[in-house]
C-alpha positions as CSV (number, residue, x, y, z in Angstrom):
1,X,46.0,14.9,33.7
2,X,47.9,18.4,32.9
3,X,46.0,21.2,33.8
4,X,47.8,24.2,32.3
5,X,51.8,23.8,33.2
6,X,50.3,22.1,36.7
7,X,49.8,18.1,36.6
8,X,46.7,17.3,39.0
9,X,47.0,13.8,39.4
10,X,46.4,10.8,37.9
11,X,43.9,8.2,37.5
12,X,46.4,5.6,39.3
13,X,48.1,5.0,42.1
14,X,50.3,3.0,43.8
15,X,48.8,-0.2,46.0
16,X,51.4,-1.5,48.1
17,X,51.3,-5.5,49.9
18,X,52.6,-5.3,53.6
19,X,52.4,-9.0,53.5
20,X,55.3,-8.5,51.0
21,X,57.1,-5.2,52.4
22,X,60.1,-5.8,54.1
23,X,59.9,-1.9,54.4
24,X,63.3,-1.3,52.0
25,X,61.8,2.5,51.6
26,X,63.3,2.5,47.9
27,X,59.9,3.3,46.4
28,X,60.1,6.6,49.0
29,X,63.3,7.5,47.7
30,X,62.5,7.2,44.3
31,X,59.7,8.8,44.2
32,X,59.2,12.5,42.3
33,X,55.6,13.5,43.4
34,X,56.2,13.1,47.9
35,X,53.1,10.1,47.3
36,X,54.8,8.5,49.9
37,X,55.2,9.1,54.0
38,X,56.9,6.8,56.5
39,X,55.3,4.7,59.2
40,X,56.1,1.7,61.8
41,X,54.1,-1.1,60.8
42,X,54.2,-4.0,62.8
43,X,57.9,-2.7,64.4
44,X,59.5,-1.7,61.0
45,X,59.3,1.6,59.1
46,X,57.5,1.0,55.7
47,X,56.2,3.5,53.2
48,X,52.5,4.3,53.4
49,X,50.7,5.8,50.3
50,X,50.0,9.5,51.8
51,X,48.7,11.5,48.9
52,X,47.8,9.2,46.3
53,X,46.0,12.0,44.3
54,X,49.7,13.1,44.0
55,X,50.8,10.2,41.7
56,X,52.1,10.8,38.0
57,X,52.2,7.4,37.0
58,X,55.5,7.0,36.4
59,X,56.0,3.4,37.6
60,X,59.5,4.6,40.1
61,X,58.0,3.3,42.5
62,X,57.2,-0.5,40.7
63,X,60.4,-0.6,39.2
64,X,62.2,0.2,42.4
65,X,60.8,-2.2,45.0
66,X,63.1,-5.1,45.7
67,X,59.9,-7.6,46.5
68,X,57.4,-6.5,44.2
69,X,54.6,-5.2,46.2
70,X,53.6,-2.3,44.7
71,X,51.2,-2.0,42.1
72,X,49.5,0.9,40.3
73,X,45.7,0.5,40.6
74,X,43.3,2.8,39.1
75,X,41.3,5.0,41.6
């Protein structure tokens, strides 16, 4: 939702499956709205949704993960 010339979030955002995550970080470097942070998880770095309420909805994120385990799910 745009609130003036400010977007305040959406009502999605990205779910990602660590049984799937080989921790490839590309949905952190594509990324325009900082939604993710990094974290070790089970001895490798993986993205970690850090400020959901951040997400624009723009499916970077989907598109750019190399196993598919990131979804948008609504809040």
């Amino acid at each position: 939702m745009v609130k003036g010339n400010r977007y305040d979030g959406g009502e999605m955002y990205p779910l990602i499956d660590y049984n799937r995550c080989t921790g490839a970080l590309a949905c952190y470097e594509v990324c325009p709205a900082e939604v993710f942070d990094i974290e070790e998880i089970d001895s490798v770095k993986k993205a970690v949704v850090a400020r959901k309420e951040n997400c624009i909805e723009c499916d970077q994120c989907v598109e750019a993960c190399p196993e598919d385990a990131i979804e948008l799910v609504e809040s």
